[in-house]
Structure formats: structure tokens, C-alpha cells
C-alpha positions in Angstrom: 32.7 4.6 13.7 31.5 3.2 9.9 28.3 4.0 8.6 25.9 1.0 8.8 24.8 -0.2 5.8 21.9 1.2 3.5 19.4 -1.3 3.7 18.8 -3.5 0.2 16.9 -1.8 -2.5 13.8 -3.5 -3.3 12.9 -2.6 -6.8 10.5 -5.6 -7.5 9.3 -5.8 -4.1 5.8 -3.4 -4.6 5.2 -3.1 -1.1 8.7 -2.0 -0.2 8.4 1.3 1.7 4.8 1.2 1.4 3.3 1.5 5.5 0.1 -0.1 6.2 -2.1 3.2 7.0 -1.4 4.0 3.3 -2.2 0.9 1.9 -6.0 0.8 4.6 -6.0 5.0 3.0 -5.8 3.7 -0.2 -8.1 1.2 -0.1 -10.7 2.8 1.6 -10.5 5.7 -1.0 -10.7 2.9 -4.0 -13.1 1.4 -2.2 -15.0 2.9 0.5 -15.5 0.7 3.9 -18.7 -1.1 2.8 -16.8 -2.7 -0.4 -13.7 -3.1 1.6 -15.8 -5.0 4.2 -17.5 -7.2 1.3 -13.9 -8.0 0.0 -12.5 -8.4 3.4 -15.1 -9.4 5.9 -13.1 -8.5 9.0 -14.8 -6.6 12.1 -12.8 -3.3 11.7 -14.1 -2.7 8.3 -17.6 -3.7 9.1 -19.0 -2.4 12.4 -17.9 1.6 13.1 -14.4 1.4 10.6 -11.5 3.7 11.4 -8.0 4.0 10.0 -7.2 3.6 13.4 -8.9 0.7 14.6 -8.1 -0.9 11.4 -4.6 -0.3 12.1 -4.7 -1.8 15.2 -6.2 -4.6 14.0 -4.1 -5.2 11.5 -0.8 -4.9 13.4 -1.8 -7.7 15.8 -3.7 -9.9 13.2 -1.2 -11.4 10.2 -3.6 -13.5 8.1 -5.5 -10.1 8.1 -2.7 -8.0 7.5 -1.9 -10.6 4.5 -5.3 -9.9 2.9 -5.3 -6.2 2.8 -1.8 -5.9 1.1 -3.5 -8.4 -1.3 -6.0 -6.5 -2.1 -3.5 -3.6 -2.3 -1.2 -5.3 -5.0 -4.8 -6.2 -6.6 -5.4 -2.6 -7.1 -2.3 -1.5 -8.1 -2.3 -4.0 -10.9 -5.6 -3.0 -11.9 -5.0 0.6 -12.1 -2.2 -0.7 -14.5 -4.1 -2.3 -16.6 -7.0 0.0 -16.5 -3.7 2.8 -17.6 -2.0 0.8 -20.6 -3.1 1.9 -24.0 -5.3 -0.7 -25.4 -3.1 -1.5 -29.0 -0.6 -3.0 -25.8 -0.3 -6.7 -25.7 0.7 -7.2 -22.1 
């Protein structure tokens, strides 16, 4: 029997192999849960916030999901910014 396929490589895609508890872990670690609730006003991250219930949320919620790997691609970029030497034009 033939070996399926490896799946396509992504290379531009910045999400690609990225899971969604690492992007809420990362964001709450950027951010903490009462910024994360200001920039995403969504129950789980306002009222008792858990990876876990976040998660849950999330999973079942796409508009929601949509924001937080916004805000995820936000941050990246930021750190990006934040990291290129300042005589850098882009």
C-alpha cells in the first residue's frame, strides 16, 4: 500500500501548525486575562477564565475563534517589529 501524501507545506501561512491552546497560552501570557478580555470581550475571558473553558469556547464559537487568532497574528507582528533594529526600513 502507498504512502499517503505529506500534507502541503505552509510556509506563509503563520498559523499553520499552530493549535489553539497555544495561541489562548500565548495570549494570556502577553496579555493576562483582564487585557485579553478588554481586547476580546467574550465571557470566557471575562467571568472565572480558563485555558480550558476558553477552549471550549472557542472550538464551538468561529467568529470568536477568528478574533483570537487575530489578535495572535497581531502579536506576532508586533514582537517583530518591536525585534528589528531600528536603522531597518521595513
Amino acid at each position: 500500500m502507498p504512502d499517503a501524501p505529506s500534507p502541503p507545506t505552509q510556509p506563509r501561512n503563520r498559523l499553520h501548525g499552530v493549535t489553539l491552546e497555544a495561541m489562548v497560552r500565548a495570549l494570556e501570557a502577553q496579555y493576562g486575562w483582564a487585557r485579553l478580555a478588554e481586547r476580546i470581550p467574550v465571557r470566557c475571558f471575562t467571568h472565572d477564565p480558563s485555558v480550558n473553558s476558553s477552549l471550549k469556547f472557542l472550538r464551538k464559537t468561529p467568529w470568536a475563534r477568528e478574533k483570537v487568532e487575530g489578535l495572535y497574528l497581531f502579536m506576532l507582528r508586533e514582537e517583530a517589529r518591536l525585534q528589528r533594529p531600528a536603522h531597518c526600513p521595513n
